[in-house]
C-alpha positions in Angstrom: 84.2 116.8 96.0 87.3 115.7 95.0 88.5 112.0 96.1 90.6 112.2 98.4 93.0 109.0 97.1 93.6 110.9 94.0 94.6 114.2 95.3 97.1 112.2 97.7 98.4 110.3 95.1 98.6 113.6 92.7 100.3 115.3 95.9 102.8 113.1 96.0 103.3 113.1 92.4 104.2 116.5 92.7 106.4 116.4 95.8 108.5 113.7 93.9 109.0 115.6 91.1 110.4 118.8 92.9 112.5 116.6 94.8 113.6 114.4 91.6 114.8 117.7 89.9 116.4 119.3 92.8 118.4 116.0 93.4 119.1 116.0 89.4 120.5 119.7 89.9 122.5 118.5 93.2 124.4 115.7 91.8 125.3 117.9 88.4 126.8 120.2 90.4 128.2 118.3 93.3 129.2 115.3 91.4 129.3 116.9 87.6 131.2 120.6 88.2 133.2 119.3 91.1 134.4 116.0 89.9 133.8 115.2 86.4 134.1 118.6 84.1 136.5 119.7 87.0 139.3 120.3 84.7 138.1 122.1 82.2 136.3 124.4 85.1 139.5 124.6 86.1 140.8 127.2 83.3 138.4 129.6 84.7 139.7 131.8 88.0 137.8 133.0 90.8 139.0 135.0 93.6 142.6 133.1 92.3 141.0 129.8 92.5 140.4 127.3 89.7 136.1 127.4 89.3 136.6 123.5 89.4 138.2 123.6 92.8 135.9 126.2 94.0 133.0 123.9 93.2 134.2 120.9 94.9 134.5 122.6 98.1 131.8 125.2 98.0 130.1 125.3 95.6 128.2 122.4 95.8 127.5 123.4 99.6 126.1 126.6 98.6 123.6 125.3 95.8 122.9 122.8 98.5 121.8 125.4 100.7 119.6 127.2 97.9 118.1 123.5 97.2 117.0 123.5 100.4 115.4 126.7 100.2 113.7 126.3 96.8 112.1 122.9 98.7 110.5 124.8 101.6 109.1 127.1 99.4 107.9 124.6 96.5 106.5 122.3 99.1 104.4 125.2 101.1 103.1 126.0 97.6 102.5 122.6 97.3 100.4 122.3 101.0 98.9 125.0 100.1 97.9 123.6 96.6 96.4 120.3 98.2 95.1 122.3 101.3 97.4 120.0 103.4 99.2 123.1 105.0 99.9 123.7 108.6 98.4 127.2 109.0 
C-alpha cells in the first residue's frame, strides 16, 4: 500500500508542473507575441492585420481559453492517476 503522504506530495508535484508550464506558455504568448516580439510579428498579415496586433488582442485570449482546456483534461488524468477523482 502506498503512503498516502507521498502520493499527495507526488500529486501535487505533478499538478504544479502542468500548471508551471501552462503559465510559462501564457505569459510567452500574452506578454512575449503581444508585447515584446510585437514588431517583428508585425510584418506578418492576417485577415489585414499585423500578427503582433492580432496577438495582443486575441490571441492571447484564445490560447488562454485552450490553456484552460488542456488543465481540465491534464488534471482529470491526473485524479484519475492518484485515484482522487470525483466519479
Amino acid at each position: 500500500m502506498a503512503n498516502p503522504k507521498t502520493n499527495s506530495s507526488a500529486y501535487w508535484k505533478k499538478n504544479l508542473q502542468t500548471l508551471i508550464f501552462l503559465l510559462v506558455i501564457w505569459f510567452l504568448v500574452s506578454f512575449g507575441f503581444g508585447i515584446i516580439l510585437a514588431e517583428p510579428l508585425n510584418t506578418i498579415k492576417i485577415g489585414g492585420y499585423p500578427l503582433g496586433f492580432w496577438f495582443a488582442q486575441q490571441g492571447s485570449i484564445y490560447s488562454f481559453i485552450v490553456l484552460i482546456f488542456i488543465y481540465v483534461v491534464r488534471m482529470n488524468k491526473l485524479d484519475r492517476e492518484f485515484d482522487v477523482n470525483e466519479d
